[in-house]
C-alpha positions as CSV (number, residue, x, y, z in Angstrom):
1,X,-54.0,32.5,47.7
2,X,-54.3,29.0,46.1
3,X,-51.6,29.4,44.5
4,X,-49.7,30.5,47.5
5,X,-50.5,27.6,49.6
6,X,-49.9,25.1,46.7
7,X,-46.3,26.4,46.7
8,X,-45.9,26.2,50.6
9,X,-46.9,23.0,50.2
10,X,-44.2,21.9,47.9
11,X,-41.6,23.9,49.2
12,X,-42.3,21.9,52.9
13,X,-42.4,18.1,50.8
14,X,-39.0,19.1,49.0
15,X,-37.7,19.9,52.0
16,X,-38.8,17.1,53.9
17,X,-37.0,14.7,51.1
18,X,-33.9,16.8,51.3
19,X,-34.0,16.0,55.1
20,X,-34.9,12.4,54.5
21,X,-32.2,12.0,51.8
22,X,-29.7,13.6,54.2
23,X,-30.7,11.3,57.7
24,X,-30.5,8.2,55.4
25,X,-26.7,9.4,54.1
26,X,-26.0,9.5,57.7
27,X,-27.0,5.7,58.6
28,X,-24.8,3.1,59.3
29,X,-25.4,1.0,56.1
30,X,-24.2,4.8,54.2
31,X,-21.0,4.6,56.3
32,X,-20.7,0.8,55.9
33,X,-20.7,1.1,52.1
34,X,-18.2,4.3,52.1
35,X,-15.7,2.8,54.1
36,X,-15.4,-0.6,52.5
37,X,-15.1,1.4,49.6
38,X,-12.2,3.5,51.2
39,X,-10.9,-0.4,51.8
40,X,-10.7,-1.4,48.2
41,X,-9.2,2.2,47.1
42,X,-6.1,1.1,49.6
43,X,-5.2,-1.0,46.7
44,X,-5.9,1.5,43.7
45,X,-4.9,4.5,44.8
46,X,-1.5,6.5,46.1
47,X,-1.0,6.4,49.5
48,X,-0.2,10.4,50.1
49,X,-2.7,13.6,50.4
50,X,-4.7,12.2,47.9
51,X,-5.6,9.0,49.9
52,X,-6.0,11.1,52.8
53,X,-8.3,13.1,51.8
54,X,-10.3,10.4,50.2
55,X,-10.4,8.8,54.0
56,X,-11.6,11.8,55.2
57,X,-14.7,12.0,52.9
58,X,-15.3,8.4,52.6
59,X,-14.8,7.5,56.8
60,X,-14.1,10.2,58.7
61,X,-17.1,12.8,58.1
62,X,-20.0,9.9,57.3
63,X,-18.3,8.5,61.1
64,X,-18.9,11.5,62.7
65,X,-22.4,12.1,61.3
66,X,-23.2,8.8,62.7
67,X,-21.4,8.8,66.1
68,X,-23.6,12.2,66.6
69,X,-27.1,10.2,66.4
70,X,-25.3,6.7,67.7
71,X,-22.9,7.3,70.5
72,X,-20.4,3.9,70.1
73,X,-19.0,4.4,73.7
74,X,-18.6,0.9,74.5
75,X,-16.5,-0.1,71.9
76,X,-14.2,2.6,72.7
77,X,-13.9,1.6,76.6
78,X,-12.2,-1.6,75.4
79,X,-8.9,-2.5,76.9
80,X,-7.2,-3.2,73.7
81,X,-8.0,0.3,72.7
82,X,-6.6,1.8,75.7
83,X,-3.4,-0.2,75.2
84,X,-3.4,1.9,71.6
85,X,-4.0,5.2,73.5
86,X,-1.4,4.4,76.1
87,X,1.2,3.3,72.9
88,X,0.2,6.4,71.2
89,X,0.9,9.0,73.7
90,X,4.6,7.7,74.5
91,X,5.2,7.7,70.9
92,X,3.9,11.3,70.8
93,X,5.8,12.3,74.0
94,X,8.8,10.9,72.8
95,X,8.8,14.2,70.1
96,X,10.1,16.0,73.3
97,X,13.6,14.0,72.6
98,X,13.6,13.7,69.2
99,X,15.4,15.7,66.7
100,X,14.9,18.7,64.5
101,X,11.0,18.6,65.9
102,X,9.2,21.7,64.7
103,X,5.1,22.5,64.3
104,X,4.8,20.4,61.6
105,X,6.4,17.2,62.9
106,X,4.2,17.6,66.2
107,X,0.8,18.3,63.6
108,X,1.8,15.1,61.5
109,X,2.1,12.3,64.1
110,X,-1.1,13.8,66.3
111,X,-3.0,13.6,62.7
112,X,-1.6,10.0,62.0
113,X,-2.5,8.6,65.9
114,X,-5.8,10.3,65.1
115,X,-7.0,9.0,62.2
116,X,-5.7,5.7,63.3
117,X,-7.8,5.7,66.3
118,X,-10.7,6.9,64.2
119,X,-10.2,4.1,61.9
120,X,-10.2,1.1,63.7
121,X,-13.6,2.9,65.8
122,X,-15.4,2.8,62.6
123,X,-14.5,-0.8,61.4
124,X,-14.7,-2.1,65.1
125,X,-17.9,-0.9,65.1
126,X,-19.4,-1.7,61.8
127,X,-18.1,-5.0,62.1
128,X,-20.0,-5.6,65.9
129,X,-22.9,-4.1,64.0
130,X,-23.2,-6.8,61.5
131,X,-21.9,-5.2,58.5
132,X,-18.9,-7.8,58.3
133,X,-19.9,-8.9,54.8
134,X,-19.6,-4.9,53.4
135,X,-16.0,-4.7,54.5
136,X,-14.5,-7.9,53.7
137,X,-16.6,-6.8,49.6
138,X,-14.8,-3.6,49.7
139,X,-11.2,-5.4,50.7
140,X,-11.6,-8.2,48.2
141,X,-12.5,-6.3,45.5
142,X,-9.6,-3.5,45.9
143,X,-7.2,-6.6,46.1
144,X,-8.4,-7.9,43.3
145,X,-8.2,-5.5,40.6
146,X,-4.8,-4.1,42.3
147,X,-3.5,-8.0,41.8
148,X,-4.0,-8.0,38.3
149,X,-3.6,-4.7,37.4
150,X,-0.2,-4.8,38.9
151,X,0.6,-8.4,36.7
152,X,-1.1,-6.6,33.4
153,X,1.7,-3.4,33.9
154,X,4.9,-5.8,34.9
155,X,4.3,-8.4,32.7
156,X,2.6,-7.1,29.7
157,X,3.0,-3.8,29.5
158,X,6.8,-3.5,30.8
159,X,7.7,-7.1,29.2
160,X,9.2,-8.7,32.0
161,X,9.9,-12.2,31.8
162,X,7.5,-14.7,33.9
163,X,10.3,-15.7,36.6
164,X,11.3,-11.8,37.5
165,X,10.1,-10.7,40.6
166,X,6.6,-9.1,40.7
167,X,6.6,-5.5,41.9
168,X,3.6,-3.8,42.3
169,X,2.3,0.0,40.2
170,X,4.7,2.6,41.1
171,X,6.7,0.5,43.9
172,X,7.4,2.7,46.6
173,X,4.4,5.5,45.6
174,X,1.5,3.1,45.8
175,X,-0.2,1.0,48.3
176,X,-0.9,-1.3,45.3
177,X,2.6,-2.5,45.9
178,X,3.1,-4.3,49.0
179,X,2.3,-8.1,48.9
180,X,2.2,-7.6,52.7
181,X,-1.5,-6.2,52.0
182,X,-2.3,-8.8,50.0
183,X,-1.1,-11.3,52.3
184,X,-3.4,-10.0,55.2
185,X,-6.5,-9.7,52.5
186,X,-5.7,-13.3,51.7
187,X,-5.5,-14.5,55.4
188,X,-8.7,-12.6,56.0
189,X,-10.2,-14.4,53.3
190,X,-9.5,-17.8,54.4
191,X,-10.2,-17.1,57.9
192,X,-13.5,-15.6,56.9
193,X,-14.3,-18.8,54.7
194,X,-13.5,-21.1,57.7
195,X,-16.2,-18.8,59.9
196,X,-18.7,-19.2,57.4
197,X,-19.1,-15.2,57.1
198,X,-20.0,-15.5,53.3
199,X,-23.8,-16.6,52.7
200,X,-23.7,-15.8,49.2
201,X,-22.7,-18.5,46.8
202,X,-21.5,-16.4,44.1
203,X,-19.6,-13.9,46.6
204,X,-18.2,-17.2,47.9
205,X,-16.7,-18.2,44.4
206,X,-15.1,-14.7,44.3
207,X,-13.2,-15.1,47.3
208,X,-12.2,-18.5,46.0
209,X,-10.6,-17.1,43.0
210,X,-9.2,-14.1,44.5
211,X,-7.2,-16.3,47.0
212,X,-5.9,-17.7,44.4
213,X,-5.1,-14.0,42.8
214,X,-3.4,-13.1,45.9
215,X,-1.0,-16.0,46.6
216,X,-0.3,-16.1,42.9
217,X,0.9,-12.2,43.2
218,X,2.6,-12.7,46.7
219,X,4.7,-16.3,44.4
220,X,5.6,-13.6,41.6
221,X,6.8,-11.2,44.0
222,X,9.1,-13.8,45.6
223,X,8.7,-12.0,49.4
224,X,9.8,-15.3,52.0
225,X,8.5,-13.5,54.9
226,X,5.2,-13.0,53.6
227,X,5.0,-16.5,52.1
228,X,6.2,-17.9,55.7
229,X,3.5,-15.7,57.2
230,X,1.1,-17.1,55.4
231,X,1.7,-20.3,55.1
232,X,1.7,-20.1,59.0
233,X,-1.9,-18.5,59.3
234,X,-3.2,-21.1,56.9
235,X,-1.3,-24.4,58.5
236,X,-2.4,-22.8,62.3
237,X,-6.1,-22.6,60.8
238,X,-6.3,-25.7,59.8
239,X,-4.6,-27.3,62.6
240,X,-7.1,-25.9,64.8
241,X,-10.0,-26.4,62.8
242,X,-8.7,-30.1,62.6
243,X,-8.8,-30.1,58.7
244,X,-6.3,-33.2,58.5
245,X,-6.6,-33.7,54.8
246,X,-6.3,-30.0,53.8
247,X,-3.3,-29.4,55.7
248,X,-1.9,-33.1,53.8
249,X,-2.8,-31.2,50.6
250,X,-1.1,-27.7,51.8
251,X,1.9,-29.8,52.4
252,X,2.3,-32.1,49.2
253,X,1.5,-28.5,47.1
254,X,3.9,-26.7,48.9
255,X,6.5,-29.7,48.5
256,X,6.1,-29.7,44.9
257,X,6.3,-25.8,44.5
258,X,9.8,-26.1,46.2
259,X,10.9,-28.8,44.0
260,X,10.1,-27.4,40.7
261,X,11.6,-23.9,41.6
262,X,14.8,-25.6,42.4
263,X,14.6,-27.9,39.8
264,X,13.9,-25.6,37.1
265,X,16.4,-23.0,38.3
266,X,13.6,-20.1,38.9
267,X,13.0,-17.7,41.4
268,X,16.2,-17.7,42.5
269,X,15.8,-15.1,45.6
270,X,13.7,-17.8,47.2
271,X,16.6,-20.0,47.3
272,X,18.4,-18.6,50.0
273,X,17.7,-17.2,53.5
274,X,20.8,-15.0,53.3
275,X,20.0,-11.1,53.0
276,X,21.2,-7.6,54.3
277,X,17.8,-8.0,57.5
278,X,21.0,-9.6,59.8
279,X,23.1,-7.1,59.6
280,X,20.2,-4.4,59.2
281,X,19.3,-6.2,63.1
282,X,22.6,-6.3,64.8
283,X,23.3,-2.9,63.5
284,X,19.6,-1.4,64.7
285,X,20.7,-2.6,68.0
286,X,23.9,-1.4,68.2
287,X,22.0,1.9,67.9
288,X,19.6,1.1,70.4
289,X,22.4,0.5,73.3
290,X,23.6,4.6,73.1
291,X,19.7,5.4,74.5
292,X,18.1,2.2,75.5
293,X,15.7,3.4,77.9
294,X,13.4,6.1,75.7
295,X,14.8,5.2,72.4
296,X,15.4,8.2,69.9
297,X,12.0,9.2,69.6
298,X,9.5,8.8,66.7
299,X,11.6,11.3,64.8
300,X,12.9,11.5,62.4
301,X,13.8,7.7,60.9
302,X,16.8,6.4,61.9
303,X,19.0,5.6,59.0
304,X,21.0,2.0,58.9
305,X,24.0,2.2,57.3
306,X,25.9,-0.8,57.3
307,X,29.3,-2.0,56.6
308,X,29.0,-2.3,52.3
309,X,27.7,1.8,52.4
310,X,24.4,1.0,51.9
311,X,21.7,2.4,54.0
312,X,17.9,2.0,54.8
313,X,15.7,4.1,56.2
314,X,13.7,1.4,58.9
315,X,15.1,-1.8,60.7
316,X,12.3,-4.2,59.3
317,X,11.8,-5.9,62.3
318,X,8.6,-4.2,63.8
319,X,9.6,-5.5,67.3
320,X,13.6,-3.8,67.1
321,X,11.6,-0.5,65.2
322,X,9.7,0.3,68.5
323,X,12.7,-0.7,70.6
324,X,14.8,1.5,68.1
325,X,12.3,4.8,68.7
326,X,10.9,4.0,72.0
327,X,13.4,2.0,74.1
328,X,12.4,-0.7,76.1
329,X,9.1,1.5,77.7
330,X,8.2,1.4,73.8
331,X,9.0,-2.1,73.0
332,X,6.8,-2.8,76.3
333,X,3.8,-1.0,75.4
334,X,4.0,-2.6,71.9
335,X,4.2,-6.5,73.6
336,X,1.4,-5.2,76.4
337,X,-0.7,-4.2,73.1
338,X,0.1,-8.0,71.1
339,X,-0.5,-9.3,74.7
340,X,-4.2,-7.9,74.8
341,X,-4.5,-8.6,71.1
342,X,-3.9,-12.4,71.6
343,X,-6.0,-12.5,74.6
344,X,-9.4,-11.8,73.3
345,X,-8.9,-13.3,70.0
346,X,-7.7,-16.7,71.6
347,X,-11.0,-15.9,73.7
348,X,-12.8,-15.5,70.8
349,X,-12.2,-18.8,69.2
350,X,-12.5,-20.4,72.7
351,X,-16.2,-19.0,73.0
352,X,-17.3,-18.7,69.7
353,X,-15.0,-20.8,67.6
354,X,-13.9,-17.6,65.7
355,X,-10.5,-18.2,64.1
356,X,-9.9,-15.0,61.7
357,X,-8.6,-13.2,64.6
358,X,-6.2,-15.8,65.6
359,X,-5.3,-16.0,61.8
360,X,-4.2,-12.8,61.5
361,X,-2.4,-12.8,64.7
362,X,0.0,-15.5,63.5
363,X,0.3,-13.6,60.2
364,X,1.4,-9.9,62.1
365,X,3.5,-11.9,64.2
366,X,5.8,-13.6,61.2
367,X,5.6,-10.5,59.1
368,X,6.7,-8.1,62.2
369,X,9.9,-10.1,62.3
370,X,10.6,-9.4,58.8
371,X,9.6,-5.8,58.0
372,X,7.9,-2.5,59.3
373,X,9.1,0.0,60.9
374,X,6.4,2.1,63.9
375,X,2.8,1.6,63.3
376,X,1.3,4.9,63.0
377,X,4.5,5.8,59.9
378,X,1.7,6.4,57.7
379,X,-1.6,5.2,56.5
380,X,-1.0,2.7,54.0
381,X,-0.1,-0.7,54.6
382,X,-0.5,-0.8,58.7
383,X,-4.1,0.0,58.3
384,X,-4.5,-3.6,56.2
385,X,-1.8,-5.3,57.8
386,X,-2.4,-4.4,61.5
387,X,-5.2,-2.2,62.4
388,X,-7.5,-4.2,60.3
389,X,-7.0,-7.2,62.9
390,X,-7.2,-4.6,65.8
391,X,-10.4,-3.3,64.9
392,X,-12.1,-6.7,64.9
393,X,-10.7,-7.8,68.0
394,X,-11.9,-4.2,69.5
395,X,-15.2,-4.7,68.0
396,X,-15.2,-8.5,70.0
397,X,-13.9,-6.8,73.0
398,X,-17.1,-4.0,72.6
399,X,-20.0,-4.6,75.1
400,X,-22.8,-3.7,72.5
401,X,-23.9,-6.7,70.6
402,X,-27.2,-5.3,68.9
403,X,-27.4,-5.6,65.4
404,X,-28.8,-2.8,63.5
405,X,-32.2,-4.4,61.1
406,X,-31.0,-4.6,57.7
């Protein structure tokens, strides 16, 4: 009998610490941690199943275990987010005049608008929760070691000279490859610095030497759009923040990094403007005029073939993309999106003096004109380069300001 209730009674404490362990997997600091290590894997690992999967482990299940005990309404009445919803379902109705659409097609886009949505709901609300400081760790980290793992394989382990252009592990297979991402992580960065998120001195230092990581990878890969972009965010940020003497110093550095390049002969794609994007445009839009209204639909990819035979498979121009798939409703649902976008994070700095939303405004905004094709193509550089800023205007735009005790 005393045996028997000895073992009841450890049976009912193992259980109760199985219970415990499980409720404190399920908090918000457990999702926090898992997602902005999701956040850093976007840099290390291959954007296909295998990155998909990882989201669903690392985001999507710990979400849902904690949207079941913390219902994040709210955040997901906010008007930017319906402007996504509203963007979404024309893209998905616009299957019904696309080509060759079977099962599959239809299964793929709903997943991709899906786990989009889910996305920026979990960083919108972590970030309004106070767990700003776990995501930005798991971003800067990722970039990091995907900056100089990247430099280690071209340079070192290929052999390629100093002055050939950067490209990133696996260019084409990896989300490790794309100094768009880095570009955004490195906006981020600075914006973050200007608000003061970091308390930590030592976190602090990291972010100062992984800025300089990022823009060194962004100079190596020699992308102009991207280096406009970011020299924009960075010159607005300091405009408004009224930093006269960093923005002299931003101006005499840049100065001298044009002159040496010429001067020295290197990095000779950055000496021109000229490229294939002009004809890639005026050829996207020639497209466009045969169904200006609706667009072709979402699928499949329109290919540009211009004039010299060869072809590519978006108009990099996020702005003629949308107009390309979705006609002018599609282009307008994309602007009514920016429009909302702008708003609140003009509102934010207005009220709060909040400039990383801003930031990364101006950085989508020069970037958009250079690249991309529809947001929701796959989940891989959008999510760092777009939804990243729409999740933290969401989680501005969110009624809910409590901040869960550390």
């Amino acid at each position: 009998m005393y045996l028997w209730v000895v073992n009841s009674m450890v049976e009912a404490r193992t259980r109760s610490a199985v219970l415990n362990a499980f409720k404190s997997m399920i908090t918000p600091k457990f999702l926090a941690v898992s997602t902005a290590l999701f956040l850093g894997l976007f840099f290390l690992v291959s954007s296909d199943r295998l990155h998909r999967n990882i989201y669903y482990l690392f985001v999507l299940l710990p979400f849902l275990a904690v949207l079941f005990r913390r219902p994040i309404i709210p955040v997901a009445r906010t008007r930017t987010l319906r402007f996504i919803l509203l963007l979404f379902a024309f893209l998905f109705c616009s299957l019904f005049w696309s080509e060759g659409v079977d099962h599959e097609v239809v299964f793929n886009v709903l997943r991709k608008e899906v786990i989009t949505v889910c996305f920026v709901l979990v960083v919108a609300w972590l970030w309004q929760q106070g767990y700003q400081d776990y995501l930005l760790i798991g971003l800067l980290a990722g970039a990091f070691l995907g900056v100089w793992l990247s430099i280690y394989n071209f340079y070192v382990v290929d052999g390629h000279p100093w002055n050939a252009r950067l490209e990133g592990i696996g260019r084409g297979e990896h989300a490790i490859k794309s100094p768009v991402m880095y570009g955004a992580v490195l906006v981020t960065l600075f914006g973050s610095m200007s608000d003061k998120v970091f308390k930590n001195k030592n976190v602090k230092l990291w972010a100062y030497c992984a800025m300089v990581s990022y823009l060194m990878f962004i100079i190596l890969s020699q992308t102009r759009g991207v280096l406009i972009a970011t020299s924009a965010a960075f010159l607005f940020i300091l405009v408004l923040r009224k930093k006269h003497k960093q923005i002299a110093a931003l101006a005499v550095l840049v100065g001298l990094a044009i002159m040496y390049a010429y001067t020295e002969g290197i990095f000779e794609r950055m000496h021109t403007l000229h490229d294939a994007r002009w004809d890639i445009w005026a050829q996207s839009l020639a497209i466009w005029s045969k169904s200006p209204i609706l667009g072709y639909g979402i699928y499949p990819e329109q290919v540009i073939l211009l004039a010299t035979g060869q072809s590519y498979p978006h108009p990099h121009n996020i702005f003629l993309s949308h107009l390309l798939y979705g006609g002018v409703v599609g282009l307008l649902l994309l602007l009514c999106l920016m429009a909302s976008l702008f708003y609140s994070s003009l509102t934010l700095w207005r009220e709060q003096l909040n400039i990383l939303p801003l930031g990364l405004f101006i950085y989508f905004l020069f970037v958009g004109l250079f690249d991309f094709s529809t947001l929701i193509r796959s989940a891989d550089v959008e999510w760092v380069f777009f939804w990243w800023l729409v999740a933290i205007v969401v989680a501005s735009e969110g009624d809910v300001t409590r901040k869960v005790p550390r």
